[in-house]
N, C-alpha and C positions, 0 to 999 in steps of 0.2 A: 508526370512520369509514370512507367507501366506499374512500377513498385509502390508507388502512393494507391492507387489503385486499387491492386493485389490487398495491401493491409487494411484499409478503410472496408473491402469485400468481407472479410477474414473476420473481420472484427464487430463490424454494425450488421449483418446477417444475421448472426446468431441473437444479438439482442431484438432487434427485427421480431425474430421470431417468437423468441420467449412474451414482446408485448403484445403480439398477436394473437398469445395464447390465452393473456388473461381474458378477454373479453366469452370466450368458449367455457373458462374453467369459472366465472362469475357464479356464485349464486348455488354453484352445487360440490365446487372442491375449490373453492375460494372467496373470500371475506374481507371489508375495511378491518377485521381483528386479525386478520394473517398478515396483511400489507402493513398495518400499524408496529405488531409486535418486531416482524421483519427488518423493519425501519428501525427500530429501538437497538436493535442486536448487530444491525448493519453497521450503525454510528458510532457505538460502542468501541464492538471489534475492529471497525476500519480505522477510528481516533484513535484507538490502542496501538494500530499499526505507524500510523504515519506521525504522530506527536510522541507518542512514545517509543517502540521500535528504532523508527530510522531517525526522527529529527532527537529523541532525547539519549538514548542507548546507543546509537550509531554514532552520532557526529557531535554530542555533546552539548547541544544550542542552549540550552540553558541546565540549571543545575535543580536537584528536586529532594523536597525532603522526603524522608525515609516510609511516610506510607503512601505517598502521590505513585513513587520510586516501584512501589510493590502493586499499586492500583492500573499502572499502568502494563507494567509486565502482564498482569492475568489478564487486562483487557485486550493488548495484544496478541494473549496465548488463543484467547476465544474465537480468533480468525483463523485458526487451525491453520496457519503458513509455516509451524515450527518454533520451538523452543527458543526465547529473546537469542541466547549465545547462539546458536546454529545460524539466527536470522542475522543477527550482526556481524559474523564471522565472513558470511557471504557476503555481504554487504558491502564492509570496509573492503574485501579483496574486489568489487568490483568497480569502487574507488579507485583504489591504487591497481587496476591495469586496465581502465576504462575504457572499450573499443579498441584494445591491444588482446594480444595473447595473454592469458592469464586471467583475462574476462568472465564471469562463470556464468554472463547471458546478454554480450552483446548480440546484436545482427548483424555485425560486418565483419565475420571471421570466414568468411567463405567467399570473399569477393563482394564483386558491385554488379556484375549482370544478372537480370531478371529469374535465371531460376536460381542463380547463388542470395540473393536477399530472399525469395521467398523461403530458402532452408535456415536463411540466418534470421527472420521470421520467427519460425517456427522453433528455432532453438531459442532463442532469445525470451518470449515469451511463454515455452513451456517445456519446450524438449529438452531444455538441460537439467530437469529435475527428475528425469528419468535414463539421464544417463551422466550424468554430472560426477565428479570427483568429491569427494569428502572437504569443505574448506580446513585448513591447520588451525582451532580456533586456540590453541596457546601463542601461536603466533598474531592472531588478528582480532581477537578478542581475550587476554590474557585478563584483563580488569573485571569483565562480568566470571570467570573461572572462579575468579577470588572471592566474587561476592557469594555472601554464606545466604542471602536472601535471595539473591538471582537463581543457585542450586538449588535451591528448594522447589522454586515455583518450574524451574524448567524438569525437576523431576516428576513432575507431578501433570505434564503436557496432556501425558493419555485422558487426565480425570477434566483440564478443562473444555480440553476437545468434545468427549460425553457430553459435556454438559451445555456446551455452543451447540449441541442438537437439542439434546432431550429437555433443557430448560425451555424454548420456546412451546416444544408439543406441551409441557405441564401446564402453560403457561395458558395455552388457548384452553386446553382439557377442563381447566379450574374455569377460567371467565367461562367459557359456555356449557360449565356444568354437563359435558359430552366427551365420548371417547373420539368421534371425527371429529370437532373443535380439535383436540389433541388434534390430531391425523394430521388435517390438513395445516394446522403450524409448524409442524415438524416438517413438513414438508415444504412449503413457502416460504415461512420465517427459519425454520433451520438449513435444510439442504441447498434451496436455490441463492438462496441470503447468501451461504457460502461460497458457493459456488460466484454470483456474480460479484462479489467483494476480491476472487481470487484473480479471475480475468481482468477487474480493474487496477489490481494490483500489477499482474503480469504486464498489460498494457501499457503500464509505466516503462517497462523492461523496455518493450519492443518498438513501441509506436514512438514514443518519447526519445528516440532512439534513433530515429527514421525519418520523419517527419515533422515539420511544426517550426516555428521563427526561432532566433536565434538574434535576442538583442544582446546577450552578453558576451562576453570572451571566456571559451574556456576548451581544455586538451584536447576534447572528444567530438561525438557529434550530437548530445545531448540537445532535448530542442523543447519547445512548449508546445502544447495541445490543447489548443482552449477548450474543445466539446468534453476533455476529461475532470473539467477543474472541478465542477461539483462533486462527482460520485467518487472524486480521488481525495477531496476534503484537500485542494490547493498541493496535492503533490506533481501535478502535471506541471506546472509551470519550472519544467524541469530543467531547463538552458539556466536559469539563474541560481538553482540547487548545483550542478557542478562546477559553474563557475564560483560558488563561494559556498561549500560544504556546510558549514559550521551555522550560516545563517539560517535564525528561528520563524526568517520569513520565505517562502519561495514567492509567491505574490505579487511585487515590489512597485508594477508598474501600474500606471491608474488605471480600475474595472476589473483587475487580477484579483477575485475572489480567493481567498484563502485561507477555509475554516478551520486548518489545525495550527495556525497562527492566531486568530483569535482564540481559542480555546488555551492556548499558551499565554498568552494576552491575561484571559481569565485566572489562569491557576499562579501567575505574577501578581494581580489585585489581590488576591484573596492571600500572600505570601505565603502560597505553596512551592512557588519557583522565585528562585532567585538568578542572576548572572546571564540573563538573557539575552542573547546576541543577536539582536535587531541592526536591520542594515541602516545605516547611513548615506547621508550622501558621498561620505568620504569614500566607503566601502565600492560604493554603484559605480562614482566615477571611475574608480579602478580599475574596474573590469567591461565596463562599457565597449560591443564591440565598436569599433571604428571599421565605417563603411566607406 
C-alpha cells in the first residue's frame, strides 16, 4: 500500500541518515565514549519510559515499592517526554478513545486516502504535541495527583531534563579530562540520544498504529512492528498491548524480544515488584485473533 511506503520513507530516511553521518563525524567529533555513555542514558531514560511510565504508572502491570516507584519516575523524567502525570494523563485518554475521536495521536482521524494518512502520520507521531489540547489529568490521572512523591519529582521536570543533557557532557569532560570530551557527549550522548529515544517513542504512536501484524483481537488498529522491538525495549509488539492493557508482557509470542519485561522480571526476583501481571494461556487464548 502507498501508505506503508510513505511511513517506512518518513521514518528510516532520517535514521539512514543520522548512520551515515557517524562514519564522517568518527575520530574527530565522535567517540566508542560518546556511543558508550549514549547508550547508558538511552536505556535508562527509554526503561524509565516503557517499564515505568506506561507499563507501571499507566496500566498498573505490576505494583512497586516506594523507592523502585520514585527510581523509575526520575528515570522516565530523563527522557524529557514530560512529567509522569502529563505522560500518563495522555496515555490513559488514548486508551480510552483509541483510533476514535478523542485520540490525542492516532493516524486515522482524517480518513484512509493517501494524503489523509500521510496528515494522520504526521499528527500521530508528532504534530499533536504542537497543537494538542491539555489532557484533564484529574479526570485520567487523579492517583498520581494524589501522590505526595509523584508532585515532587514532576515538580522538579525542568532540573531532570538539565541534567538528561548536561550529565552526559560532565560525564565525557571527566573521563577524557577535556572540554570537547565534554562537547561532543553532550551532543551525541545528550542531544541525539534524546532526540532518537523520542522518534522511537513517537513511532510507537504512529507506525504501530499503521502498519505491522495483528495476532490478537483488540478495538483499534493497533499492530506489531518487529524492526522497532529492540530500540523500543519490547513496546512495539503493540497489537498484544491493546489488546490486554494491563499485561507486564507485550512480547508474548515466540522470538518477541521484550526487554522491559525482563527488566520487570528482574525487579520481581530481587522483590522490588510484586503483583505482576504476566500473561497466560488463559489470558492469550482470550483475545486470540480468529482468522
Amino acid at each position: 500500500m502507498p501508505e506503508h511506503v510513505t511511513v517506512k520513507v518518513f521514518v528510516l530516511l532520517p535514521l539512514l541518515a543520522l548512520a551515515a553521518a557517524v562514519p564522517f563525524a568518527w575520530g574527530w567529533g565522535l567517540s566508542w565514549l560518546d556511543l558508550t555513555i549514549g547508550a547508558v542514558f538511552f536505556v535508562v531514560s527509554g526503561l524509565g519510559v516503557t517499564a515505568g511510565y506506561h507499563r507501571y504508572f499507566t496500566h498498573g502491570s505490576f505494583k512497586a515499592k516506594r523507592p523502585l516507584r520514585i527510581a523509575l519516575a526520575i528515570a522516565g523524567n530523563l527522557a524529557a517526554q514530560g512529567p509522569v502525570t502529563t505522560w500518563v494523563a495522555d496515555h490513559r485518554r488514548h486508551h480510552a478513545f483509541s483510533d476514535r475521536v478523542g485520540d490525542p495521536h492516532s493516524p486515522w482521524l482524517f480518513g484512509t486516502g493517501p494524503r489523509a494518512l500521510a496528515k494522520g502520520f504526521w499528527h500521530a507521531h508528532m504534530g499533536w504535541l504542537f497543537e494538542r489540547e491539555v489532557t484533564n489529568a484529574q479526570r485520567f490521572a487523579p492517583d498520581l495527583l494524589g501522590d505526595r512523591d509523584i508532585r515532587i519529582v514532576d515538580r522538579l521536570f525542568p532540573v531532570w531534563v538539565a541534567l538528561t543533557f548536561l550529565l552526559p557532557g560532565v560525564a565525557g569532560g571527566l573521563l577524557t579530562w577535556s572540554i570537547w570530551g565534554g562537547v561532543t557527549a553532550l551532543f551525541w550522548a545528550g542531544f541525539v540520544r534524546v532526540a532518537l529515544l523520542h522518534h522511537v517513542t513517537w513511532s510507537v504512536n504512529s507506525i504501530c498504529h499503521m502498519i505491522g501484524e495483528r495476532p490478537f483481537t483488540s478495538r483499534d488498529k493497533a499492530a506489531n512492528f518487529w524492526p522497532l522491538a529492540i530500540f523500543s525495549f519490547g513496546e512495539s509488539w503493540h497489537n498484544l498491548h491493546h489488546a490486554d492493557p494491563t499485561c507486564a508482557r507485550h512480547g508474548v509470542l515466540r522470538g518477541q524480544i521484550d526487554i522491559s519485561a525482563r527488566l520487570i522480571w528482574i525487579f520481581e526476583k530481587f522483590g522490588w515488584a510484586s503483583n505482576v501481571r504476566w500473561p497466560t494461556p488463559a489470558r492469550l487464548t482470550r483475545i486470540t485473533a480468529q482468522h
